[in-house]
N, C-alpha and C positions, 0 to 999 in steps of 0.2 A: 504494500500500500504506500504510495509516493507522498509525503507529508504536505505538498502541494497543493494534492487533491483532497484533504484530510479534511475541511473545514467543508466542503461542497458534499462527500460523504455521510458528514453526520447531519449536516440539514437534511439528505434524501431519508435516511434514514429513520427520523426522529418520527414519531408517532403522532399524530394531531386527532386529539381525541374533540367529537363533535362539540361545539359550543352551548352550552345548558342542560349538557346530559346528567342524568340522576340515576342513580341506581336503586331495582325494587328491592334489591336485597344484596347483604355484603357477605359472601363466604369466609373464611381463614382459606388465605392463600401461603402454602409452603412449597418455597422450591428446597430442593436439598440435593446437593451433589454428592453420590457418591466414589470417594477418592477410587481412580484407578481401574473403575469398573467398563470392561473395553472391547469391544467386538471382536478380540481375540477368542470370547468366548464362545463365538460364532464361527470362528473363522478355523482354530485349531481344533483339530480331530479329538485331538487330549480329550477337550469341556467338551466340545458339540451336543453329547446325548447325555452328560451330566446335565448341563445348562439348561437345552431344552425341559428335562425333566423337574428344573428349578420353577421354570418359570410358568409348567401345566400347574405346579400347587400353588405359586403364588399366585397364579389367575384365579383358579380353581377355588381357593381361599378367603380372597376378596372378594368375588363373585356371589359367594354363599351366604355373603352380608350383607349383600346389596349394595356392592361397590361398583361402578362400571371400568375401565380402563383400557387403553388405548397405547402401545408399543410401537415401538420403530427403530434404527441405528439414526446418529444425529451425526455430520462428519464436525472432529472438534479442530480448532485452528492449531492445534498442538498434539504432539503423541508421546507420551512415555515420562512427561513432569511438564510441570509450566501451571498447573490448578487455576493460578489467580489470570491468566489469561483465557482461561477455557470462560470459567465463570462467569467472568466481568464482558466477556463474547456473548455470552448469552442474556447477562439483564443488561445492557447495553443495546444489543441487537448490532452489535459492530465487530468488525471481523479482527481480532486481535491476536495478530500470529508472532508480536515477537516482545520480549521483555522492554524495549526500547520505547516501541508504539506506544507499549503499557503507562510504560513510566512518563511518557509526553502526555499522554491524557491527564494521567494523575496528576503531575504535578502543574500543568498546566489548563488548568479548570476554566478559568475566566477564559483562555482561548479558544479555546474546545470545547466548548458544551454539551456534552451526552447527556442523555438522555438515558436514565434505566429506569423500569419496570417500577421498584419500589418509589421511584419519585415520584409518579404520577399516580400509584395507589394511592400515595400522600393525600394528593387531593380530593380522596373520594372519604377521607378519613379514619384513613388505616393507619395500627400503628404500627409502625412498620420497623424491625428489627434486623440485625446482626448478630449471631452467635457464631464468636470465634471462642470456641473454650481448647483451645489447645494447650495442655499443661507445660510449666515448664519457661512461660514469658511473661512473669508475675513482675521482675524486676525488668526487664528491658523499656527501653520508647518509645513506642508506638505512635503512629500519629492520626489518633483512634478521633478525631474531627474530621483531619482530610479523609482517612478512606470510610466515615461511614457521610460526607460530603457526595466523594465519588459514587458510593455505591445506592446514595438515595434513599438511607435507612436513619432514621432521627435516632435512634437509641445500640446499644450493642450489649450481649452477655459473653462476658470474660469466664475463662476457667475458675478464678477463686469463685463468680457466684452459682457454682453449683453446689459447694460444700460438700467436695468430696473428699474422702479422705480415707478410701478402698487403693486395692490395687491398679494398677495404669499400665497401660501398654503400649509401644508401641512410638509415633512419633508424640514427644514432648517429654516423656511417655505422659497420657492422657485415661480418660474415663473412658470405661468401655462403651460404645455408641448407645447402646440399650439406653445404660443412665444419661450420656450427655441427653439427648432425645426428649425423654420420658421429662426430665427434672428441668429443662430449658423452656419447653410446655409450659409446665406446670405454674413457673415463674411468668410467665407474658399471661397467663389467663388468670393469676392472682391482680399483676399490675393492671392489664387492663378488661376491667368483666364488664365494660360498656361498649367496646370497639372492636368492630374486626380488627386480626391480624393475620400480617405477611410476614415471616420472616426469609430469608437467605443461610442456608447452613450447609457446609462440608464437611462430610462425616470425616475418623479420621484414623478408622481400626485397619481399613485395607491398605496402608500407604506400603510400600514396599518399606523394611521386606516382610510384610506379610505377617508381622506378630501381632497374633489378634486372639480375642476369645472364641470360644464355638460354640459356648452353652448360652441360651438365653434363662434366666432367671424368672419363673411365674409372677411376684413383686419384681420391679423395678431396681427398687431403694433395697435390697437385698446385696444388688452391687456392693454398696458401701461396706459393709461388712464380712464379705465372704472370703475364703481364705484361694489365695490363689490359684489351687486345683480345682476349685470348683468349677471356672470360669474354663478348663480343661482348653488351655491355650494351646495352638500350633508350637511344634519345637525347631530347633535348630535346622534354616531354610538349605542345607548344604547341599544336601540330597534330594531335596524334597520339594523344592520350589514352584514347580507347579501343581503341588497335591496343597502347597500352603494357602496359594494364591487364591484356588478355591474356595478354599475352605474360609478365605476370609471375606470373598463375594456371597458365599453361601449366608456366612452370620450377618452381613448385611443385607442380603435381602430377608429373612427372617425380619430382624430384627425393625425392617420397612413395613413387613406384614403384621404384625405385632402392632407397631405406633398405626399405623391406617386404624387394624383394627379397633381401637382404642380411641381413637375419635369418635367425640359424640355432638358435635356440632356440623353445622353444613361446611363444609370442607373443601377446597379442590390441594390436589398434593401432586407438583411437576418434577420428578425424580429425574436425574440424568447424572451419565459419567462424565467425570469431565476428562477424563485421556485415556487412551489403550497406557497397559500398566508398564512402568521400568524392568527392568533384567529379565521378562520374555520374549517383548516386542520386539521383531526386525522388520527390514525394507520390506518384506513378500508383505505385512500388516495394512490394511487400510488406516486412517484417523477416525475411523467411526467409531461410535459408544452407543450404548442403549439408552432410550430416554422412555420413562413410563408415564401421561396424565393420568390421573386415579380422581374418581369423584363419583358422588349420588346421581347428579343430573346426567341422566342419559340422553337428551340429546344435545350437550355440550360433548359431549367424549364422540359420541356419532359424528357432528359434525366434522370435530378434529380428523376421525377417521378418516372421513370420506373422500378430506381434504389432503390432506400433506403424508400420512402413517402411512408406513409401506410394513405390512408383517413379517414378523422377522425372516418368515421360513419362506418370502416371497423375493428372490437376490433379484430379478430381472424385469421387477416392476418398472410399469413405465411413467410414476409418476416423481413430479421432480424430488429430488433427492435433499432432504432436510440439512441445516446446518445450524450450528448451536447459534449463530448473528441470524439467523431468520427468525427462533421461536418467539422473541419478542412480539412482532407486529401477527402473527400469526397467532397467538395466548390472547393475546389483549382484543385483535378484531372480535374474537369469536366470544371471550367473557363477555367485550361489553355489547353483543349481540345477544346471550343470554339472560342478560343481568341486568340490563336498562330498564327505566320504567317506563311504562308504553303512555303517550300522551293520548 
């Protein structure tokens, strides 16, 4: 992307939502990216008939609740590390393929003006969140104004506010997704029980390499206290690397079906990976990842279908091929086609 053209870009780009639109009703919108989770699982022989076999229960699962959902690969502007540009690709709706790009957006706001997803929930009067609870960045700087500026979220949850004080795994090392999840919830529905909510989250049990838990816990808060076996983590990736890798896309998709299930308000939940994983991925890999919408309203998940979703077990579809800078304009048309109020 030529920085020349960068400013003509995000004007095409930018969303213009209709002038005195209302909405009849305000869902909790969560996107949640899970780290590393990558159409590797589609593409290598290894996963193919695990994966598959993943994703008939997790359909199968939420389906039984009366959940509807809607599947596809998304291509991401990055493969194998880079998170904070897949993501920021996505509620952006702009194609951000290099740390550079990133960092000119960021830190040059006033010139650039993006436009993401949570800013313009803002104005429908969501409260709209950031949860980065990654353990471990208690003392460092952060510059927890500019990027919840950038990212269009007025408040953030840090790792101290989840009080946890169980075992951790993994990068930071951190809480296990269950609790981060379950206990981040439970905090934005205490602060606010008058207003919808959006937040932005990146799970963070699958980051390579791979050490994660595999048990889900029937309480939550169970977490905090249990003793490390229980949690019956993946061991030493030396040999085993791609039985790990699994195994930790496995405890996160559980652990997805779990939190849906557990929703008891009107919900929509936009899941996606944001990169094919580190030390599996080679050139023969696509950038694609899987990206799930999960929700009650059946003809929001239909439309989505009918539209852009290509099934996963469909390679040769001929309809145009999703990318993480599309879902933006493509999430929002269709909400605020569901969700307006009819004059």
């Amino acid at each position: 992307m030529e920085l020349t053209n960068l400013t003509k870009i995000i004007e095409n780009e930018a969303y213009s939502v209709e002038k005195d639109i209302s909405l009849q009703s305000k869902p909790n919108i969560y996107f949640i990216a899970i780290e590393s989770y990558g159409a590797i699982l589609h593409e290598d022989l290894f996963f193919r008939e695990k994966y598959t076999k993943l994703m008939t229960e997790f359909n199968q699962n939420l389906q039984s609740k009366n959940w509807h959902i809607t599947s596809s690969f998304s291509k991401s502007p990055v493969s194998g590390g880079g998170s904070w540009m897949a993501y920021s690709s996505l509620l952006m709706g702009i194609n951000i393929t290099s740390d550079f790009l990133y960092r000119k957006l960021f830190y040059e706001r006033k010139k650039y003006k993006t436009q993401s997803i949570l800013a313009i929930l803002n104005e429908f009067g969501y409260a709209t969140n950031l949860i980065a609870a990654v353990g471990g960045y208690d003392n460092f700087q952060i510059e927890w104004d500019e990027t919840l500026s950038f990212l269009g979220a007025k408040n953030v949850i840090k790792f101290k506010d989840l009080e946890y004080n169980g075992e951790k795994f993994n990068f930071g090392p951190s809480a296990p997704d269950q609790y981060m999840l379950h206990k981040s919830r439970t905090i934005l529905k205490e602060k606010y029980p008058n207003q919808p909510i959006s937040f932005f989250v990146e799970t963070i049990n699958s980051h390579a390499d791979f050490e994660t838990p595999t048990h889900l816990f029937s309480n939550w808060e169970e977490c905090n206290s249990a003793e490390r076996k229980a949690f019956k983590p993946t061991t030493s990736q030396n040999n085993n690397i791609k039985e790990n890798y699994f195994a930790a896309i496995e405890y996160q998709i559980k652990t997805i079906t779990e939190f849906v299930l557990t929703e008891y308000n009107e919900t929509i939940f936009v899941i996606f990976g944001d990169h094919q994983p580190p030390l599996l991925t080679s050139e023969r890999n696509s950038f694609k990842t899987p990206i799930h919408i999960i929700a009650k309203n059946k003809n929001l998940i239909s439309d989505l279908k009918l539209e852009s979703f290509v099934p996963t077990n469909e390679k040769n579809n001929q309809k145009t091929e999703l990318s993480h800078e599309n879902l933006k304009s493509l999430f929002l048309k269709n909400f605020f086609k569901h969700y307006h109020k009819q004059t």
